[in-house]
SEFIZA-3560 file (N, C-alpha, C; in Angstrom, 3 decimals):
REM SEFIZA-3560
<numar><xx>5.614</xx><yy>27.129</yy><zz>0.626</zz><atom>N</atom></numar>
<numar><xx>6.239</xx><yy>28.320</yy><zz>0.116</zz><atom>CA</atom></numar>
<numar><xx>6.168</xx><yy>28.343</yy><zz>-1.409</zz><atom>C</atom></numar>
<numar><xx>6.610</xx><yy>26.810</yy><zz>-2.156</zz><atom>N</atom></numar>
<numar><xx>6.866</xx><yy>27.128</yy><zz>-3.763</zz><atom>CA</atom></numar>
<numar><xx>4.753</xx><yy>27.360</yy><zz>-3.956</zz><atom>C</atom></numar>
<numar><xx>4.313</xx><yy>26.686</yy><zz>-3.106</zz><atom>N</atom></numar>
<numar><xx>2.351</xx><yy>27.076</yy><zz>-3.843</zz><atom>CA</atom></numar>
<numar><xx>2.484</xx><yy>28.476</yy><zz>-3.998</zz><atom>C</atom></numar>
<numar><xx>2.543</xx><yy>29.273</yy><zz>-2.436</zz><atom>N</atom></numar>
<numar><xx>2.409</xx><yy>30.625</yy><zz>-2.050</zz><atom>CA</atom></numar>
<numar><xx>2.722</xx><yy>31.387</yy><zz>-3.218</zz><atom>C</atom></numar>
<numar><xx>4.198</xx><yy>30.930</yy><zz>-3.603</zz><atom>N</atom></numar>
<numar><xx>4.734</xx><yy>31.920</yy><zz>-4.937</zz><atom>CA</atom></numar>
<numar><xx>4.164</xx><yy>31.342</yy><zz>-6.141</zz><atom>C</atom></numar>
<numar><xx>3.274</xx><yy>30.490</yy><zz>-6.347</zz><atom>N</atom></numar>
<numar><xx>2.793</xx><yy>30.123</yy><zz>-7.689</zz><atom>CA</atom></numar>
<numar><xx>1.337</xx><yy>30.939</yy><zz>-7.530</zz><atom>C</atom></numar>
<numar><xx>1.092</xx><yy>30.981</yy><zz>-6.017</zz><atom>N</atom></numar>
<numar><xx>-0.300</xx><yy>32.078</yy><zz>-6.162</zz><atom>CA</atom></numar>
<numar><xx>-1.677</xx><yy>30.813</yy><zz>-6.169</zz><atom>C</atom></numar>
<numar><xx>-1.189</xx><yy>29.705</yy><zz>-6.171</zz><atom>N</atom></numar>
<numar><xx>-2.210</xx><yy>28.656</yy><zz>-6.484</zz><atom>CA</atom></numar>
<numar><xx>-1.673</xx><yy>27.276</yy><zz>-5.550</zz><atom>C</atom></numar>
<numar><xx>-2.671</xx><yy>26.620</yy><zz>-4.901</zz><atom>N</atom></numar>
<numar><xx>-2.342</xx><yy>25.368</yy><zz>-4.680</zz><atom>CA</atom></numar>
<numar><xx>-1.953</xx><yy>24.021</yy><zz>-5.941</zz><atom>C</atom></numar>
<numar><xx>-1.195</xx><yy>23.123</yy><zz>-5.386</zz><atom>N</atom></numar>
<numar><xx>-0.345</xx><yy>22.750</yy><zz>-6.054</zz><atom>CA</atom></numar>
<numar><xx>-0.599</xx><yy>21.040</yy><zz>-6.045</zz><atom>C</atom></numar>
<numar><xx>-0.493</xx><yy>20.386</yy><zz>-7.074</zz><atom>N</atom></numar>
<numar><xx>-0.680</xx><yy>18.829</yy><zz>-6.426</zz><atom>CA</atom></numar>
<numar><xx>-0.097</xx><yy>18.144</yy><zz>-7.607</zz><atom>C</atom></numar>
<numar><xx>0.695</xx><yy>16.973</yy><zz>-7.254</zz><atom>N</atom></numar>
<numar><xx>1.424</xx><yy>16.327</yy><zz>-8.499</zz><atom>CA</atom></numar>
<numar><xx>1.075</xx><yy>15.006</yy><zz>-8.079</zz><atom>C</atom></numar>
<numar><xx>0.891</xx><yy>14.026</yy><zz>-9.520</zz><atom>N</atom></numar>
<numar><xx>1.199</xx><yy>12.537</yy><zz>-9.682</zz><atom>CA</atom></numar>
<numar><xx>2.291</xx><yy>11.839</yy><zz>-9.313</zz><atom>C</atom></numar>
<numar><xx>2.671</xx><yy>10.704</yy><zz>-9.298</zz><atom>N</atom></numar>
<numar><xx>3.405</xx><yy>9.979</yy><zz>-8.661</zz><atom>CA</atom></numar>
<numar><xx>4.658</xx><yy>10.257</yy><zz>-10.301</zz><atom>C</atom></numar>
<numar><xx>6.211</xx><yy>10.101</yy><zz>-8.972</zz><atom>N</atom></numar>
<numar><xx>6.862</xx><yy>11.290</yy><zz>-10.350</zz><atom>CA</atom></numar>
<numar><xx>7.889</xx><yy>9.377</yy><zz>-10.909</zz><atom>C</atom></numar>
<numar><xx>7.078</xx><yy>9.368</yy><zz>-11.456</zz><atom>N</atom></numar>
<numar><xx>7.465</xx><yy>7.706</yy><zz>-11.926</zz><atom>CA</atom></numar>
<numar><xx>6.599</xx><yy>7.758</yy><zz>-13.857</zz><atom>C</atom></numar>
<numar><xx>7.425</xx><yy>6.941</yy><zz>-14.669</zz><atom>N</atom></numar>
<numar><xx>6.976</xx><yy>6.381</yy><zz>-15.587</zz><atom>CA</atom></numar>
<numar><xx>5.569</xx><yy>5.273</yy><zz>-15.168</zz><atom>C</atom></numar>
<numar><xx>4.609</xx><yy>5.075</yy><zz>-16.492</zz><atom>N</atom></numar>
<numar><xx>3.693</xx><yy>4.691</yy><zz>-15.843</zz><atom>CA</atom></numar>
<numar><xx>4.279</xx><yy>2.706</yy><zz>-15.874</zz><atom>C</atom></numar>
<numar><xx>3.696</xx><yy>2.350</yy><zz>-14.980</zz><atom>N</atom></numar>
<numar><xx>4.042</xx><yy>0.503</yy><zz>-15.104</zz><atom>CA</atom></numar>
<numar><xx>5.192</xx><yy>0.858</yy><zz>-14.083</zz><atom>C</atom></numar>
<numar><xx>5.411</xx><yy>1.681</yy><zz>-14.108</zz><atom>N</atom></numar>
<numar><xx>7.091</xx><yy>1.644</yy><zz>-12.776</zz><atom>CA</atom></numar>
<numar><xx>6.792</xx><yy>1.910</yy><zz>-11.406</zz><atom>C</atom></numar>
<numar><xx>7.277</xx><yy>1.553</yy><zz>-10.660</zz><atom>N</atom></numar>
<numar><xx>7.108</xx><yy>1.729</yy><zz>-9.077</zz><atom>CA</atom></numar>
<numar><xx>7.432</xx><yy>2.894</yy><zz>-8.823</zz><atom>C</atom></numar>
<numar><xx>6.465</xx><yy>3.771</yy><zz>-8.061</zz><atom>N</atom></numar>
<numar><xx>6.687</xx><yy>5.180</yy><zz>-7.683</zz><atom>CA</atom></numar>
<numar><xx>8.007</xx><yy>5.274</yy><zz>-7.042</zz><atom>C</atom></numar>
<numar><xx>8.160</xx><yy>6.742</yy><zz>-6.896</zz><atom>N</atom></numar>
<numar><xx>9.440</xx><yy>6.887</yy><zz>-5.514</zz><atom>CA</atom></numar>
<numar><xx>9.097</xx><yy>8.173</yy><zz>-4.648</zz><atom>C</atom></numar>
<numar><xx>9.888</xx><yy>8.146</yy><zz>-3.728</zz><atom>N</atom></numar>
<numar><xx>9.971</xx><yy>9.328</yy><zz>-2.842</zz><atom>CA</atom></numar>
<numar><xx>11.302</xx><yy>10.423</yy><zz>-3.169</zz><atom>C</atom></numar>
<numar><xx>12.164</xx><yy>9.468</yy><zz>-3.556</zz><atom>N</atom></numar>
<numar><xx>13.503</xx><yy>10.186</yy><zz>-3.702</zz><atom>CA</atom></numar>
<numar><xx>13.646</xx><yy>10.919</yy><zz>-5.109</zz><atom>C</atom></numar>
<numar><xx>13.891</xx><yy>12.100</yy><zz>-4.641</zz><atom>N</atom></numar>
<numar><xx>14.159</xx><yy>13.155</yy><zz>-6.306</zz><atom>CA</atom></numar>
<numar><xx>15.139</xx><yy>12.584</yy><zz>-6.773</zz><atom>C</atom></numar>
<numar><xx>16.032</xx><yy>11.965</yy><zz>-6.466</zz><atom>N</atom></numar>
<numar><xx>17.566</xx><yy>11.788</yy><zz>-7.344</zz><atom>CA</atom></numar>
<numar><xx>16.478</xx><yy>10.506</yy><zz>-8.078</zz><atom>C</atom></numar>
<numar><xx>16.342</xx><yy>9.506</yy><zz>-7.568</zz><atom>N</atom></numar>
<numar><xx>15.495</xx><yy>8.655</yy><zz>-8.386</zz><atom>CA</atom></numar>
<numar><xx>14.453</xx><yy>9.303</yy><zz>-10.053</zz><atom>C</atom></numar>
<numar><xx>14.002</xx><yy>9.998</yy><zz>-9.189</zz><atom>N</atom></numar>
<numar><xx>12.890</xx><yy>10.972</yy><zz>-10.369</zz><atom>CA</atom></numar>
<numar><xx>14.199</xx><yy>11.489</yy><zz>-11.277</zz><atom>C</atom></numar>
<numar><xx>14.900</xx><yy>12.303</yy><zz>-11.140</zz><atom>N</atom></numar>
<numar><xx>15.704</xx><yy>12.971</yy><zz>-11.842</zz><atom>CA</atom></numar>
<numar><xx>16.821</xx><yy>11.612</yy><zz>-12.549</zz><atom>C</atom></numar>
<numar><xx>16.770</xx><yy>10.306</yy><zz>-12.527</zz><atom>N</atom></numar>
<numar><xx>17.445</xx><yy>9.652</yy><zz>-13.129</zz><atom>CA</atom></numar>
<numar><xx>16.902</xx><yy>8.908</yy><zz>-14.134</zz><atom>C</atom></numar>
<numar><xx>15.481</xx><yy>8.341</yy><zz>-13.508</zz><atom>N</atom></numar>
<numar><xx>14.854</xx><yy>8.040</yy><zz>-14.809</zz><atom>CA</atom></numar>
<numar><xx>13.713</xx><yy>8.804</yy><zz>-15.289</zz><atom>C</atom></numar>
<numar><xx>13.829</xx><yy>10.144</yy><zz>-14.665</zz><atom>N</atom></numar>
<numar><xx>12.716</xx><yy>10.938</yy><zz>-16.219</zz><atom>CA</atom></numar>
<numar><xx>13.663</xx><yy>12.062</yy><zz>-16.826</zz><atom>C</atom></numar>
<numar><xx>14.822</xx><yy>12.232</yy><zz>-17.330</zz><atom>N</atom></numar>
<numar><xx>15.939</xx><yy>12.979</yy><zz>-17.653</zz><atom>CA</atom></numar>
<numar><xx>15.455</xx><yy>14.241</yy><zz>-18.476</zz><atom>C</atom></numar>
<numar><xx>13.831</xx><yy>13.807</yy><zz>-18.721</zz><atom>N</atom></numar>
<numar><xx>13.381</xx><yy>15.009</yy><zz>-19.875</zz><atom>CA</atom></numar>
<numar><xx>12.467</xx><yy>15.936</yy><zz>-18.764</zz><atom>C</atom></numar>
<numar><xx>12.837</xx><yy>16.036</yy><zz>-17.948</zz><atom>N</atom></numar>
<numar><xx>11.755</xx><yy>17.052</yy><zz>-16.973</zz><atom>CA</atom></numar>
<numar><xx>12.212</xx><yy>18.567</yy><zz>-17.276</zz><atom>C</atom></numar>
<numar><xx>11.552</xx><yy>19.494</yy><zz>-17.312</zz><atom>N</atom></numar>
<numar><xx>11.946</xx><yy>21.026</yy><zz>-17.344</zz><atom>CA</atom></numar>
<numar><xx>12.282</xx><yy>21.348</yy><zz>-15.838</zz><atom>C</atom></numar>
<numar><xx>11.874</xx><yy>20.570</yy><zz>-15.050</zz><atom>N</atom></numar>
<numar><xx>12.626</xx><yy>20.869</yy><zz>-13.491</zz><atom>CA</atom></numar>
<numar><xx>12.074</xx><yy>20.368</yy><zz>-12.409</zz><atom>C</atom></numar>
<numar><xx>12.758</xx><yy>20.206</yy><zz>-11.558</zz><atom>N</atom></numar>
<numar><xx>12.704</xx><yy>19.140</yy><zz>-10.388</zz><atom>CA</atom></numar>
<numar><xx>12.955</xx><yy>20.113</yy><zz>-8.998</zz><atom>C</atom></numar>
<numar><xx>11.698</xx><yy>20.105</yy><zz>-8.090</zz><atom>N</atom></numar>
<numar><xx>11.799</xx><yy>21.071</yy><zz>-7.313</zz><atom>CA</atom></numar>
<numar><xx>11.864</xx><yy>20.018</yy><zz>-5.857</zz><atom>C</atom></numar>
<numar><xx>13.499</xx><yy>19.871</yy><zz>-5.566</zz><atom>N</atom></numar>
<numar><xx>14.174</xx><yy>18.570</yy><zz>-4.705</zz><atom>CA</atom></numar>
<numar><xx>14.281</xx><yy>19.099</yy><zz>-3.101</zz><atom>C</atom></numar>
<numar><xx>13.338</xx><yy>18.664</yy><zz>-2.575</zz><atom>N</atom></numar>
<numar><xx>13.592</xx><yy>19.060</yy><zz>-0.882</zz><atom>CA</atom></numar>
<numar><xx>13.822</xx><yy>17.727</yy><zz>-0.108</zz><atom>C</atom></numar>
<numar><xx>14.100</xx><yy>17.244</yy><zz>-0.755</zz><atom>N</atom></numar>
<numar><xx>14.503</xx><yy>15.632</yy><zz>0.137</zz><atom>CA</atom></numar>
<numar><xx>13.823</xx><yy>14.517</yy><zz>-0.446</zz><atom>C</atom></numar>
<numar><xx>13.978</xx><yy>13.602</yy><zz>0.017</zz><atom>N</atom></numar>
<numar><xx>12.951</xx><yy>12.306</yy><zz>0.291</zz><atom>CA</atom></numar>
<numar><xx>11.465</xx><yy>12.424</yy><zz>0.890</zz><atom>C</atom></numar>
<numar><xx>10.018</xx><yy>12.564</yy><zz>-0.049</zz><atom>N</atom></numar>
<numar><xx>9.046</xx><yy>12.636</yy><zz>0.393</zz><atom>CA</atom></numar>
<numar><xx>8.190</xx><yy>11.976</yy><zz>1.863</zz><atom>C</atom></numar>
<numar><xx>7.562</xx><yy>11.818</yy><zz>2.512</zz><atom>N</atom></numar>
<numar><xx>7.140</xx><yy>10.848</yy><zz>3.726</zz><atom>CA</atom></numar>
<numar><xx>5.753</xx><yy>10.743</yy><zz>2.567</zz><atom>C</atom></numar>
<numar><xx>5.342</xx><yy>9.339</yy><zz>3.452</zz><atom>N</atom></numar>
<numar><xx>4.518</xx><yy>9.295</yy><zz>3.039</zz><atom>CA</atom></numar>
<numar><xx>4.057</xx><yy>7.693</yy><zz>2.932</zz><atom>C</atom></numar>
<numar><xx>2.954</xx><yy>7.273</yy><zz>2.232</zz><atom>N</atom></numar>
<numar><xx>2.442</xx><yy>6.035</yy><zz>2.495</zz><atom>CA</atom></numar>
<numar><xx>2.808</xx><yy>5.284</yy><zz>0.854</zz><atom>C</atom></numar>
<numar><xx>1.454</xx><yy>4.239</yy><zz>0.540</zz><atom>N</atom></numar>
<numar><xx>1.469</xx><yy>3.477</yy><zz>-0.473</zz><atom>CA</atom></numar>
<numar><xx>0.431</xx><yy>5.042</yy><zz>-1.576</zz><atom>C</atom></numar>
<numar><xx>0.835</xx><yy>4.764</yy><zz>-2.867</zz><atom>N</atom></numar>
<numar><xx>0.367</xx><yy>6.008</yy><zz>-3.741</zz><atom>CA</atom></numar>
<numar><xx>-1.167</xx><yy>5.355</yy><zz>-3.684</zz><atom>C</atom></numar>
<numar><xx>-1.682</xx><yy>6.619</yy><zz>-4.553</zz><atom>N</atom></numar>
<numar><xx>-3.427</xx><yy>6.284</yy><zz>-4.695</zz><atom>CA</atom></numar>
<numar><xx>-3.993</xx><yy>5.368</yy><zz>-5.401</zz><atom>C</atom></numar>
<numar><xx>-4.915</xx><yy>4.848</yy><zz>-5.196</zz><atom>N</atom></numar>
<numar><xx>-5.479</xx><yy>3.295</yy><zz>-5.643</zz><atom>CA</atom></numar>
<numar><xx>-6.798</xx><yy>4.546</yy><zz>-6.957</zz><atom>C</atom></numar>
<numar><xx>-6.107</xx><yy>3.726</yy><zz>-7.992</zz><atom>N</atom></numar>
<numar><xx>-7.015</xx><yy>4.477</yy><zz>-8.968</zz><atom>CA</atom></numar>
<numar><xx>-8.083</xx><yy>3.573</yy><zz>-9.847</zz><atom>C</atom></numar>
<numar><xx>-9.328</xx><yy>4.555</yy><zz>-10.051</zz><atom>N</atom></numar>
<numar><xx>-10.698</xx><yy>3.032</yy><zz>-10.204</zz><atom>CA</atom></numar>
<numar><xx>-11.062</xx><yy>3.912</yy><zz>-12.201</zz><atom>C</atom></numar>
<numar><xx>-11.261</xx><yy>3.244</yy><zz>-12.642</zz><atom>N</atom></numar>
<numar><xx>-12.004</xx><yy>3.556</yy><zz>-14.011</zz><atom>CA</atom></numar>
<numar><xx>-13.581</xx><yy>3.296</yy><zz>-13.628</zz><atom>C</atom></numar>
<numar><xx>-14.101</xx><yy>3.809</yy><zz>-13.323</zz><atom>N</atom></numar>
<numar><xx>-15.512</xx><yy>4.681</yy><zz>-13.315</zz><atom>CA</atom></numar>
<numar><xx>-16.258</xx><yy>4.224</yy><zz>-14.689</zz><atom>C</atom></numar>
<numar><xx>-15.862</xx><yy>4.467</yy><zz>-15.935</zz><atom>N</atom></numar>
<numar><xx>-16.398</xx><yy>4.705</yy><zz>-16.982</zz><atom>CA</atom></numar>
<numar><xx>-16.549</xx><yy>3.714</yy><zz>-17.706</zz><atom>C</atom></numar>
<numar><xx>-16.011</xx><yy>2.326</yy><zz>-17.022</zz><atom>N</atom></numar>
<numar><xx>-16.497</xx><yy>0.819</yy><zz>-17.939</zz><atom>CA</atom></numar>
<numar><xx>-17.435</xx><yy>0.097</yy><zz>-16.783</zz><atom>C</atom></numar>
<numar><xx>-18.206</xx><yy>-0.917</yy><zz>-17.441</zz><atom>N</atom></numar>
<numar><xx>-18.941</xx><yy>-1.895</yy><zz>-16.639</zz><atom>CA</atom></numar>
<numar><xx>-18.815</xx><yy>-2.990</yy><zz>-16.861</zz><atom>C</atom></numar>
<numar><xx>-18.389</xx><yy>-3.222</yy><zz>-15.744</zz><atom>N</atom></numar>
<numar><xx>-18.547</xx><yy>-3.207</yy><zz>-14.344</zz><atom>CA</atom></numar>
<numar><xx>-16.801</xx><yy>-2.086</yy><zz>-14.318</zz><atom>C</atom></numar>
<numar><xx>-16.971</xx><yy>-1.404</yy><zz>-13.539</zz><atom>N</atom></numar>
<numar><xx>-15.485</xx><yy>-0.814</yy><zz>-13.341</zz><atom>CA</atom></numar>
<numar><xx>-14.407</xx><yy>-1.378</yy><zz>-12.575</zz><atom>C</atom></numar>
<numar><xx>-13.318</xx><yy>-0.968</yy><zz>-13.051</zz><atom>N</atom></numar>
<numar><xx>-12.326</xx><yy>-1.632</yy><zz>-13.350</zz><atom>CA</atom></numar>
<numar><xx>-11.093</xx><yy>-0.986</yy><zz>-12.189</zz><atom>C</atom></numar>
<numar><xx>-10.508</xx><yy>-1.752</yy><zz>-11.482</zz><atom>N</atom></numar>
<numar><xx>-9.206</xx><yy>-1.144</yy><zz>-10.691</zz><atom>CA</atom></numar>
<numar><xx>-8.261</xx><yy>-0.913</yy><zz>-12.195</zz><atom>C</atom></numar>
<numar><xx>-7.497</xx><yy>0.515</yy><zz>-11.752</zz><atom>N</atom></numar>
<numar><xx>-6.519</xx><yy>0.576</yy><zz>-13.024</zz><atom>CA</atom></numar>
<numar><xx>-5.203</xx><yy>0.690</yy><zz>-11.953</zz><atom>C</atom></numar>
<numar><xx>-4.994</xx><yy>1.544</yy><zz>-10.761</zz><atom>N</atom></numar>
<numar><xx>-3.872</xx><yy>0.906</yy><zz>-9.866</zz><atom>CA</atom></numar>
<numar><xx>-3.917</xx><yy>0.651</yy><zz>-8.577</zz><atom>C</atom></numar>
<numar><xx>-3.396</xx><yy>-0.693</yy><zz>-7.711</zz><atom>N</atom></numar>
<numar><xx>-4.101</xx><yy>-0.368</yy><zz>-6.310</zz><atom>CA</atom></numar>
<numar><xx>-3.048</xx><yy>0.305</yy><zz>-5.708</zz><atom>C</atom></numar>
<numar><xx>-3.777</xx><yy>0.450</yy><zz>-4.583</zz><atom>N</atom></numar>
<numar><xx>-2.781</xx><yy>1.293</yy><zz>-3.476</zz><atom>CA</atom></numar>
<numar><xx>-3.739</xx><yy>1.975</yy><zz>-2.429</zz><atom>C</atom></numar>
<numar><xx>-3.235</xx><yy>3.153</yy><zz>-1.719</zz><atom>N</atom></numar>
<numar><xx>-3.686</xx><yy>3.425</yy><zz>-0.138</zz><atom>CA</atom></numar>
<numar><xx>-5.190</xx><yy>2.375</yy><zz>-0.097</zz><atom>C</atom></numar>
<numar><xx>-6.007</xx><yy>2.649</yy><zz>-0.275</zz><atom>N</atom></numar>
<numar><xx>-7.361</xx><yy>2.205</yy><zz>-0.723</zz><atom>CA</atom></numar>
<numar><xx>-7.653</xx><yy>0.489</yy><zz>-0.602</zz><atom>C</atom></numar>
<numar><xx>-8.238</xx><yy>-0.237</yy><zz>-0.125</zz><atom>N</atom></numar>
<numar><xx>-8.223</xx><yy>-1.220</yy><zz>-0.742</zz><atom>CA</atom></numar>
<numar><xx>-9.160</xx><yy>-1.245</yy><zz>-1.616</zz><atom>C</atom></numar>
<numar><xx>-9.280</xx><yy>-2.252</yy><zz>-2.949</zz><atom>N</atom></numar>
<numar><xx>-10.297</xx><yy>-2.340</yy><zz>-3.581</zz><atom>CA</atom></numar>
<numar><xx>-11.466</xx><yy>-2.321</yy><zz>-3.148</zz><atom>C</atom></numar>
<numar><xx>-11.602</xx><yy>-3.446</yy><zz>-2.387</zz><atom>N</atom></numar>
<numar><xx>-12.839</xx><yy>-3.798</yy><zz>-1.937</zz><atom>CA</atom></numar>
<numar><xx>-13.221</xx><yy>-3.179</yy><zz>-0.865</zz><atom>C</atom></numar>
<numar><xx>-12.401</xx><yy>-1.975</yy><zz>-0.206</zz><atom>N</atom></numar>
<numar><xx>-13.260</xx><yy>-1.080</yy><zz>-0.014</zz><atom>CA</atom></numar>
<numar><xx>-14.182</xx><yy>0.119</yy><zz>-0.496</zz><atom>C</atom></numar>
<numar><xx>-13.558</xx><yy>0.161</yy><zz>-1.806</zz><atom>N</atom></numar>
<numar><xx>-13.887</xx><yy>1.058</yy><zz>-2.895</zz><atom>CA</atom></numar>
<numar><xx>-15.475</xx><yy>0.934</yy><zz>-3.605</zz><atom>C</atom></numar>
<numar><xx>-15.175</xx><yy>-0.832</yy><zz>-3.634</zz><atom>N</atom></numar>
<numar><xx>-16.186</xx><yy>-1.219</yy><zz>-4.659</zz><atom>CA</atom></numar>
<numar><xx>-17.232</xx><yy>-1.146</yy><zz>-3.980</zz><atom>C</atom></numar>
<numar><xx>-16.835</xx><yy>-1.982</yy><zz>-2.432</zz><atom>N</atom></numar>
<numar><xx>-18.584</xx><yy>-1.765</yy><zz>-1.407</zz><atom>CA</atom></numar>
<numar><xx>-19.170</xx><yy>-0.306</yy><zz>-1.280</zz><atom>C</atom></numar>
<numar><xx>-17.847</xx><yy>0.810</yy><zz>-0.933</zz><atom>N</atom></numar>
<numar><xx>-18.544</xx><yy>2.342</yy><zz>-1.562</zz><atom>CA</atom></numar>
<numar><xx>-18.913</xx><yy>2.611</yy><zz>-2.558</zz><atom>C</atom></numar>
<numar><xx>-18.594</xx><yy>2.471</yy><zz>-3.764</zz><atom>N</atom></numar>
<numar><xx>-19.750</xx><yy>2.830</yy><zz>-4.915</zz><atom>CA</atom></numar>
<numar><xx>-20.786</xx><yy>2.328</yy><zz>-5.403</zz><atom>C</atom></numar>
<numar><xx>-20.983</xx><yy>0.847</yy><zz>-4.646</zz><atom>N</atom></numar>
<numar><xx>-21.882</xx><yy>-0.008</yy><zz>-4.925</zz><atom>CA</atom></numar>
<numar><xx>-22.739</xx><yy>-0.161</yy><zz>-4.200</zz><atom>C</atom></numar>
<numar><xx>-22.709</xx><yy>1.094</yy><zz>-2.890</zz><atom>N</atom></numar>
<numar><xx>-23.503</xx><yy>1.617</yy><zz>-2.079</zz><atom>CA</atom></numar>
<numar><xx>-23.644</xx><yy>0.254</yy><zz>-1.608</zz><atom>C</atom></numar>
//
């Protein structure tokens, strides 16, 4: 419903400082990021481990966070 009324699909980062352990829970988000312009709170998210993120752009490339993904499944995919 909130996409529909933005007219656009919608997708957010993990709502955590970076080095900090994600969360699911808005009261969490809303306690330690106090500077947000707004917090759109429908509960406690479902969901798994956050996205396993790769730096591409050094060599040999580099895991920058793990998660859903394992590495080494990552690396045998780009390393064909």
């Amino acid at each position: 419903m909130f996409a529909r009324a933005c007219g656009t699909p919608l997708t957010a980062t993990s709502a955590n400082r970076s080095g900090q352990p994600p969360t699911a829970d808005p009261r969490v988000v809303a306690d330690t990021l106090p500077d947000l312009d707004g917090l759109l709170d429908a509960g406690p998210t479902p969901g798994g481990a956050p996205s396993t993120i790769v730096d591409t752009t050094t060599d040999p490339m580099t895991l920058v966070r793990p998660g859903a993904i394992p590495w080494e499944e990552i690396d045998a995919c780009l390393r064909g």
